[in-house]
TORZA-250964 format. One line per field, with one value per atom (N, C-alpha, C, CB): residue in one letter; atom name; x, y, z. Coordinates in Angstrom, 3 decimals. Glycine has a CB too. Layout:
% residues N
rest = (A, ...)
atom = (CA, ...)
X = (X, ...)
Y = (Y, ...)
Z = (Z, ...)
//
This chain:
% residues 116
rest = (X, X, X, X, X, X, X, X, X, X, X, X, X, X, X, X, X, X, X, X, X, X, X, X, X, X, X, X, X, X, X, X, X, X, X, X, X, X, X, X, X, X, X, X, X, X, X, X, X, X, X, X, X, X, X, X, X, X, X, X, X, X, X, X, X, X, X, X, X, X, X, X, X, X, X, X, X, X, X, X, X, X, X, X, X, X, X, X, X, X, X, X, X, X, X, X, X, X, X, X, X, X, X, X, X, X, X, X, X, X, X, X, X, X, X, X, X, X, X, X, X, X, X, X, X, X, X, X, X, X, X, X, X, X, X, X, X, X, X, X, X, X, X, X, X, X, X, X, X, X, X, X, X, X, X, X, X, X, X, X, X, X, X, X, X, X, X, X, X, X, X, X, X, X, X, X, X, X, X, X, X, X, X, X, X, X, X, X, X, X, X, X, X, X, X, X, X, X, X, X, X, X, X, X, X, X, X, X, X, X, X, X, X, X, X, X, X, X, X, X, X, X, X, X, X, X, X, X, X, X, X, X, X, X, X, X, X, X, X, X, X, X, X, X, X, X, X, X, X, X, X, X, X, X, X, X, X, X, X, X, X, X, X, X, X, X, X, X, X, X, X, X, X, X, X, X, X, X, X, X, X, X, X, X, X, X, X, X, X, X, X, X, X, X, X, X, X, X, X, X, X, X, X, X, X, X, X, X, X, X, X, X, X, X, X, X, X, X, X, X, X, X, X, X, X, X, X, X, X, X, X, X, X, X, X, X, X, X, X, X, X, X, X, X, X, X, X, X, X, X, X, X, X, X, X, X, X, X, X, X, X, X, X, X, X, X, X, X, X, X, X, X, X, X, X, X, X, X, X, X, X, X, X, X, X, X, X, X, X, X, X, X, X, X, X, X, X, X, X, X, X, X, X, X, X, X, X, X, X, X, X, X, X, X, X, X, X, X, X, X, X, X, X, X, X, X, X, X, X, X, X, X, X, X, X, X, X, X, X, X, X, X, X, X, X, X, X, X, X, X, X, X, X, X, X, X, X, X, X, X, X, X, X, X)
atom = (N, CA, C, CB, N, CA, C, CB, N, CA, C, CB, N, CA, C, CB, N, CA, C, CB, N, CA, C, CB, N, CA, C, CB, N, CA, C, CB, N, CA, C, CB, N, CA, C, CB, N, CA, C, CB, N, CA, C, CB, N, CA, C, CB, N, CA, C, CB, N, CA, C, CB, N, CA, C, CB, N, CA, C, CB, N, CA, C, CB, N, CA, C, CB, N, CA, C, CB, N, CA, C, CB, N, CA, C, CB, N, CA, C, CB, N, CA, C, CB, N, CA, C, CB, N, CA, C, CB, N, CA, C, CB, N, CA, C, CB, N, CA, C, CB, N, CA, C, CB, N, CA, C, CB, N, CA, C, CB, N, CA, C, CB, N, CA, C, CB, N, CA, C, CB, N, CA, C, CB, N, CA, C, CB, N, CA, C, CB, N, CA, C, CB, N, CA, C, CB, N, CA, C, CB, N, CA, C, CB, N, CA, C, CB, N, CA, C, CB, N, CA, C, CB, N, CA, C, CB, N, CA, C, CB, N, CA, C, CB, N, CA, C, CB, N, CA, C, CB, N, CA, C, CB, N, CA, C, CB, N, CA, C, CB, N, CA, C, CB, N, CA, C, CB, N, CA, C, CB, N, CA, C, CB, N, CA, C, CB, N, CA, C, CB, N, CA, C, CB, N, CA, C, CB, N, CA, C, CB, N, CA, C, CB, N, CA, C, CB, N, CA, C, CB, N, CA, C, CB, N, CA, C, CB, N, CA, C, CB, N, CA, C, CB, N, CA, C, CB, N, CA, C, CB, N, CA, C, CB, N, CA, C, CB, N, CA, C, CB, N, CA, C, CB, N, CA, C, CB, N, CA, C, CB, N, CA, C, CB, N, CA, C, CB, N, CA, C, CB, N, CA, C, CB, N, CA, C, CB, N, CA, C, CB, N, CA, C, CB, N, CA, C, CB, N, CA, C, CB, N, CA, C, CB, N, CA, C, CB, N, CA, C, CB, N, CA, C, CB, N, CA, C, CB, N, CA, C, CB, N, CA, C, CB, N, CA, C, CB, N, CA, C, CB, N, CA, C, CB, N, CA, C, CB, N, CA, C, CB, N, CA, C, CB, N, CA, C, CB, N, CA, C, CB, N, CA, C, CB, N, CA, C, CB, N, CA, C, CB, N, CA, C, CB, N, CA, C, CB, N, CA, C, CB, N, CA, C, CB, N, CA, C, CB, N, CA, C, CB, N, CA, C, CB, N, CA, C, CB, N, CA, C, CB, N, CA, C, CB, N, CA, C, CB, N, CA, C, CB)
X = (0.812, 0.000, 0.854, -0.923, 1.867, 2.617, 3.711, 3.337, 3.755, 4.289, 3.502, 5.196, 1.923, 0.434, 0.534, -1.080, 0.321, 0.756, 1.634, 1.475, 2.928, 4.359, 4.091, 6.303, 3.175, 3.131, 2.335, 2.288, 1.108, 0.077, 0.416, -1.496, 1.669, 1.930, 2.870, 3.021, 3.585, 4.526, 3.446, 5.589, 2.698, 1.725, 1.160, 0.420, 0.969, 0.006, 0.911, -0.599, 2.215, 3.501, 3.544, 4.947, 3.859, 4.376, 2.888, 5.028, 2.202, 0.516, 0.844, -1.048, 0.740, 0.494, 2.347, 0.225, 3.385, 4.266, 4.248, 5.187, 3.091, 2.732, 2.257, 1.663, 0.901, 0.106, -0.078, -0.972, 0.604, 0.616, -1.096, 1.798, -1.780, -3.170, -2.894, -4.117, -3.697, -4.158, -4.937, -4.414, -5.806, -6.882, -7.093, -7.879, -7.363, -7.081, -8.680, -5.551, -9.860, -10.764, -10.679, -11.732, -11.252, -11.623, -12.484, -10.332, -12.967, -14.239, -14.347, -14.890, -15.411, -15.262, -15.363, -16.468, -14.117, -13.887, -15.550, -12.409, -16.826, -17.641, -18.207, -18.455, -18.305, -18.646, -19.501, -17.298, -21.026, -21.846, -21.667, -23.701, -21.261, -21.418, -19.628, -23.389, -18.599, -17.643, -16.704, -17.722, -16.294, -14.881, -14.176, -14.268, -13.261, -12.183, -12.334, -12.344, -12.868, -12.945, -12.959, -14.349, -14.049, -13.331, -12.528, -13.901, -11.377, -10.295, -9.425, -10.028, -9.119, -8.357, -8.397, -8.371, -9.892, -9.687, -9.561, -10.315, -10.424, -9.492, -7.530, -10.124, -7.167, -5.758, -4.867, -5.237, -5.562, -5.546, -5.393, -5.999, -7.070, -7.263, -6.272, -8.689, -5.675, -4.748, -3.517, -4.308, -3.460, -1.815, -2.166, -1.656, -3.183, -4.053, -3.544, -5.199, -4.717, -4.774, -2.723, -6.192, -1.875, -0.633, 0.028, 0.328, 0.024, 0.420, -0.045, 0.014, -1.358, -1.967, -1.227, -3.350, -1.641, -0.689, 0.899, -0.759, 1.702, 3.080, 2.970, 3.981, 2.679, 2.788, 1.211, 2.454, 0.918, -0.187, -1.100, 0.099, -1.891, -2.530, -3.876, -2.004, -5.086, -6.533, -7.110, -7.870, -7.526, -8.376, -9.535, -7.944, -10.696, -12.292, -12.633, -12.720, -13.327, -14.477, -15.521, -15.072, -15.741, -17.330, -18.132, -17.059, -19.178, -20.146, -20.341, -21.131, -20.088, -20.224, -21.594, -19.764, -22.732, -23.958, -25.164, -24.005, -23.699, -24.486, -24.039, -24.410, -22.953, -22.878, -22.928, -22.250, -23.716, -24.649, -25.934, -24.704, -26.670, -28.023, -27.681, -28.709, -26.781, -26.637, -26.339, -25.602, -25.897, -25.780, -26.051, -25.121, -27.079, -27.932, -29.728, -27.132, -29.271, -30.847, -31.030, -32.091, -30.114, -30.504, -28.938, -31.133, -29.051, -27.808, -27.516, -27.677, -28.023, -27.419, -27.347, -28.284, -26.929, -26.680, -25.426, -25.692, -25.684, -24.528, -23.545, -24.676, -22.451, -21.211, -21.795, -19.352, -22.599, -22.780, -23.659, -22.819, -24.819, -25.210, -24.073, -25.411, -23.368, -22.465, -21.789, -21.221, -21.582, -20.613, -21.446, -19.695, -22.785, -23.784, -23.814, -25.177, -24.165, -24.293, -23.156, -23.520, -21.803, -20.715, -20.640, -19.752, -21.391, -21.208, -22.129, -21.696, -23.559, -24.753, -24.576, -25.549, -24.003, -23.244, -22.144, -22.643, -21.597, -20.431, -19.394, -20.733, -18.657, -17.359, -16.598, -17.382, -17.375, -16.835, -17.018, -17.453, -16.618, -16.980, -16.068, -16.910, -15.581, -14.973, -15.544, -14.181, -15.384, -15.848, -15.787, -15.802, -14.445, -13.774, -14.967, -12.290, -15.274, -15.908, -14.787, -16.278, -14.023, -13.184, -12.868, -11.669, -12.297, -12.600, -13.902, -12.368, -14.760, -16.225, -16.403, -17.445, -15.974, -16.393, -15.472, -16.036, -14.723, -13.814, -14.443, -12.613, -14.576, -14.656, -15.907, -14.487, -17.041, -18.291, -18.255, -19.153, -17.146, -17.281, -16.377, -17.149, -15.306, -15.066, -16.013, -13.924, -17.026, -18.129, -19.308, -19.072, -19.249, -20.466, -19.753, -21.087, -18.158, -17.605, -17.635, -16.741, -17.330, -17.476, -18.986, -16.953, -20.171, -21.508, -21.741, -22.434, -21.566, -21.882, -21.189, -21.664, -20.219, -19.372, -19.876, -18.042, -20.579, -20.849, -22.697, -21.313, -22.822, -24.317, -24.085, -26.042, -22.759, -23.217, -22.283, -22.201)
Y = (-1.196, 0.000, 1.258, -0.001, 1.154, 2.426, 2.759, 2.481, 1.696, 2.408, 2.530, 1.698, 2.086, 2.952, 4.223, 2.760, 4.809, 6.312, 7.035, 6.226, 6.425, 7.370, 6.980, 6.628, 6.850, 6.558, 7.943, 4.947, 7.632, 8.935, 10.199, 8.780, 10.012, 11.215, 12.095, 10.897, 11.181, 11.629, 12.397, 10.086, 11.565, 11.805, 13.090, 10.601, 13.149, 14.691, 15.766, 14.923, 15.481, 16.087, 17.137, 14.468, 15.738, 15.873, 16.770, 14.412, 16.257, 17.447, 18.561, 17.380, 19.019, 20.302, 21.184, 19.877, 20.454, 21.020, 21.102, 20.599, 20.209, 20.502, 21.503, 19.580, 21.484, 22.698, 23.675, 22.357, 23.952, 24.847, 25.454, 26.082, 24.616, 24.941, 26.043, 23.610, 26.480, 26.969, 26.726, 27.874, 25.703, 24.885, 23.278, 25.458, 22.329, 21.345, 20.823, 21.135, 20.056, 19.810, 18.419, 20.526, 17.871, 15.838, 15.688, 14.343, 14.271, 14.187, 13.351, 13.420, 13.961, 13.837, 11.904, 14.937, 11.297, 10.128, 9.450, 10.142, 9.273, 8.531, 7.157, 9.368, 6.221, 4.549, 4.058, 3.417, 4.561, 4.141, 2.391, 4.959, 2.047, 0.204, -0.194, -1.387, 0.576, -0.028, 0.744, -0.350, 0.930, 1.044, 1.195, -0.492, 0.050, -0.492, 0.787, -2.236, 0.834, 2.228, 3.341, 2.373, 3.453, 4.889, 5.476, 5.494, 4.535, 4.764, 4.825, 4.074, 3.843, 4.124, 5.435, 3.113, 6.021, 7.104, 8.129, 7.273, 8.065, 9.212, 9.235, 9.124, 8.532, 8.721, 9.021, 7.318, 9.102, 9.719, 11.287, 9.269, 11.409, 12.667, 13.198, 12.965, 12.669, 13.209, 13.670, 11.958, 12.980, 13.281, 14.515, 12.192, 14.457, 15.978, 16.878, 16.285, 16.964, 18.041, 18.325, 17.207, 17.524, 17.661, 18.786, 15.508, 17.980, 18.671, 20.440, 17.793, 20.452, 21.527, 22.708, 21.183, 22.013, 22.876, 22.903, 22.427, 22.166, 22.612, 23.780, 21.518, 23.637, 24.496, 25.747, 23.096, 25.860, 26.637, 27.288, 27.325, 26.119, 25.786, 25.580, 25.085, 26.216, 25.966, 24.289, 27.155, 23.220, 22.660, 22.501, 21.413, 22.055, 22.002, 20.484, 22.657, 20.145, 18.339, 18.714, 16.839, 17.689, 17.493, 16.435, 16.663, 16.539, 15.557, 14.647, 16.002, 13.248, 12.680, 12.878, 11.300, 12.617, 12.718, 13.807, 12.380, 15.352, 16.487, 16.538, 17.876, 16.100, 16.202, 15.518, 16.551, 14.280, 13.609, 13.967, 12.638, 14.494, 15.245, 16.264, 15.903, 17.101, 18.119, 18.014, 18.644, 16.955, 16.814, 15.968, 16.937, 14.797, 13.596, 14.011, 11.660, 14.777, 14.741, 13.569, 14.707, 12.764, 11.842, 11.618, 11.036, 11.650, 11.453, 10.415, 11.933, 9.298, 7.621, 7.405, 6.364, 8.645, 8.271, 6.956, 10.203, 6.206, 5.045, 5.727, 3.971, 4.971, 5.561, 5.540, 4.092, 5.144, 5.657, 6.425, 4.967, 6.686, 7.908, 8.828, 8.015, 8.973, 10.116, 10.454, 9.606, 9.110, 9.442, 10.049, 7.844, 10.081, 10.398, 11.913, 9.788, 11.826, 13.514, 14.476, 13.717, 14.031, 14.568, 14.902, 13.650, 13.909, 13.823, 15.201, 12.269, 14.925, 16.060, 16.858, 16.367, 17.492, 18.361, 19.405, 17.578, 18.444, 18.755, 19.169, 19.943, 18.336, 18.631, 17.182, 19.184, 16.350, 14.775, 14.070, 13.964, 13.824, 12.707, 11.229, 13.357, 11.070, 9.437, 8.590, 9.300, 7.198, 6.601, 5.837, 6.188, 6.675, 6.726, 7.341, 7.728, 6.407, 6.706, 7.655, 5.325, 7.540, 8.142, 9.571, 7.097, 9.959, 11.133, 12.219, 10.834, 11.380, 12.067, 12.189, 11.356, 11.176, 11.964, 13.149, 10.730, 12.883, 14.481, 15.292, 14.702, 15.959, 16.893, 17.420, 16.439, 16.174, 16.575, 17.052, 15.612, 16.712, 17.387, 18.587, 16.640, 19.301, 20.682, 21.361, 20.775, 20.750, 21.620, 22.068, 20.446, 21.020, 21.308, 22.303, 19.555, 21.957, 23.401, 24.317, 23.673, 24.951, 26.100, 26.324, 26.102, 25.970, 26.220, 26.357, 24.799, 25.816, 25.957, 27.544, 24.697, 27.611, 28.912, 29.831, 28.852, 29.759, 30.700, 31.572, 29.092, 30.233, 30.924, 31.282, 29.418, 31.100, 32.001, 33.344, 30.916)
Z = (0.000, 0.000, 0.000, 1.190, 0.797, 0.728, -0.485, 2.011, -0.845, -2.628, -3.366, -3.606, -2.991, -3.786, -3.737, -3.110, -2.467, -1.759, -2.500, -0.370, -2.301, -2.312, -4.096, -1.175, -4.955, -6.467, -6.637, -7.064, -5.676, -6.219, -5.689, -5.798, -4.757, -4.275, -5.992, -2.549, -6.171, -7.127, -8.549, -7.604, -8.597, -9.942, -9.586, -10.247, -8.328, -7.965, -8.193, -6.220, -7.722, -7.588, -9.446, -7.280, -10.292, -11.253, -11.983, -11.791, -11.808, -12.227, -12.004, -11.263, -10.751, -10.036, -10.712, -7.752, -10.808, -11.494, -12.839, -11.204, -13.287, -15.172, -15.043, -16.183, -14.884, -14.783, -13.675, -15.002, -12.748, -11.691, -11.455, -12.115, -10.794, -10.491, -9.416, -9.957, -9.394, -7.887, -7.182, -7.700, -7.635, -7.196, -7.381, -7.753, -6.831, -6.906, -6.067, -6.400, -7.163, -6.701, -6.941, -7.054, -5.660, -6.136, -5.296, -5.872, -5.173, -5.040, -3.448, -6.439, -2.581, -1.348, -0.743, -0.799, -0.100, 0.113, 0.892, 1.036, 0.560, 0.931, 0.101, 1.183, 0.629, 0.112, 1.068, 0.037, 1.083, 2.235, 1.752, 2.270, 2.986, 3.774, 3.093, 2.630, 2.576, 2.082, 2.386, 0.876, 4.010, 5.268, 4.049, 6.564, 4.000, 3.315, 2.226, 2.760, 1.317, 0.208, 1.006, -0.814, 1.666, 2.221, 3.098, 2.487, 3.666, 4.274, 3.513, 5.108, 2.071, 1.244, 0.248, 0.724, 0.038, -0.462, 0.134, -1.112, 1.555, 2.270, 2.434, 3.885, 2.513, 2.716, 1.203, 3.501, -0.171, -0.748, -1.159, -0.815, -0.274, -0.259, 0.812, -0.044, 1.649, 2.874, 2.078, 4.138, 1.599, 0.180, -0.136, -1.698, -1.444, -1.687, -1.406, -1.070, 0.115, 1.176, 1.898, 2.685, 2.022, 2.733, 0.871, 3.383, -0.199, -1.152, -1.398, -2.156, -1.026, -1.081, -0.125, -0.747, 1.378, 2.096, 1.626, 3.542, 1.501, 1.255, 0.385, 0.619, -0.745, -2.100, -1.582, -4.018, -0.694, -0.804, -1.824, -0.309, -2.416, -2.987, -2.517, -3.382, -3.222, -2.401, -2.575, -3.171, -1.426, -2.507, -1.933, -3.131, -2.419, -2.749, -2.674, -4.378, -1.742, -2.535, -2.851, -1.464, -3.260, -4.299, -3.430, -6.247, -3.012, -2.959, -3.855, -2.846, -4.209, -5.418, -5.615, -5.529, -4.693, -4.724, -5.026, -3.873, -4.540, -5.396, -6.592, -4.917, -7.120, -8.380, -9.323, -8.558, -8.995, -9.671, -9.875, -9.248, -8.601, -8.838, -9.770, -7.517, -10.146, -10.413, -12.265, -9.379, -12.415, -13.512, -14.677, -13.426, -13.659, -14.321, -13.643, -13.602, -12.607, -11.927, -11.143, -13.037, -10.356, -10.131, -9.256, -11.368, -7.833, -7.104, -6.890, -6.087, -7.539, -7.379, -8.556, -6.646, -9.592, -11.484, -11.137, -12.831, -12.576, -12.809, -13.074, -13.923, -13.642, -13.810, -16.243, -12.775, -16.198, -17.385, -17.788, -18.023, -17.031, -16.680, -17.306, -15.123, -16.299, -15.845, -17.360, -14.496, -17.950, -19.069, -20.688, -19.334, -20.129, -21.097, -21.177, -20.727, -19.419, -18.927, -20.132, -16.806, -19.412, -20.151, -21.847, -19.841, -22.337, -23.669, -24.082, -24.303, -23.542, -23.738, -23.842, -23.121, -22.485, -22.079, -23.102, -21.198, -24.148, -25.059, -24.051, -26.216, -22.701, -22.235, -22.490, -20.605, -23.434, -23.220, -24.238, -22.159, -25.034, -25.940, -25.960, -27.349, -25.021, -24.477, -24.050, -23.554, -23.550, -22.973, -21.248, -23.805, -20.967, -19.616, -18.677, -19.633, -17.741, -16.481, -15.899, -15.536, -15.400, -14.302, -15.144, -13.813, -16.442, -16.948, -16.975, -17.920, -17.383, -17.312, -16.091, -17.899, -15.209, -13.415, -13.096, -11.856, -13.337, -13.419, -13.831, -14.258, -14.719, -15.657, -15.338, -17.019, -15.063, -14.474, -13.211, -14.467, -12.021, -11.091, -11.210, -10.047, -11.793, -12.176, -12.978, -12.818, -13.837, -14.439, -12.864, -15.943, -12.429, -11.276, -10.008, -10.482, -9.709, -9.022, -9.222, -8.844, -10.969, -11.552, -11.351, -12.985, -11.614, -11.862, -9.994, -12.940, -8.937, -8.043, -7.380, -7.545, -7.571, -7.458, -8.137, -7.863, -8.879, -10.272, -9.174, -12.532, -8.412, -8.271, -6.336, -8.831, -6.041, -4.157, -4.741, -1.922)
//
């Protein structure tokens, strides 16, 4: 597990030195009835959040569940749902779940920011 870690640490590393964000949004570590998932994605997100602070950098989660309502109408959308949404949408034309969940949750940060 810990050369899982010290892998995604590097990848976040090497991102945030590609593109120098100033913001860094992902999606909040919950797996109602599945521990095991959401301890592993929280300690993910702990990487994140430690990268964020060093480089002082803002970051943001997502509710997976509001931004599924938010962008299928429906907060228990499938993961192809999701990849439909994206397409509709015109921010997606792939077939990658894990892309289209991206992209759909920076479209739903921008749009949520956009309206407080």
């Amino acid at each position: 597990q810990k050369q899982k870690w010290l892998k995604f640490e590097k990848m976040i590393e090497m991102l945030v030195n590609t593109y120098k964000p100033d913001l860094i949004v992902y999606e909040m570590p919950v797996y109602s009835g599945q521990a095991g998932a959401t301890i592993h994605h929280s300690k993910l997100a702990g990487i994140i959040e430690l990268i964020c602070e060093r480089r002082g950098l803002r970051s943001e989660t997502i509710s997976p569940t509001s931004c599924k309502k938010f962008q299928t109408g429906k907060g228990n959308a499938k993961k192809e749902q999701m990849v439909a949404a994206a397409y509709q949408k015109g921010l997606y034309s792939g077939d990658n779940h894990n892309t289209a969940d991206a992209i759909l949750m920076l479209d739903f940060f921008i749009n949520i920011n956009k309206l407080k």
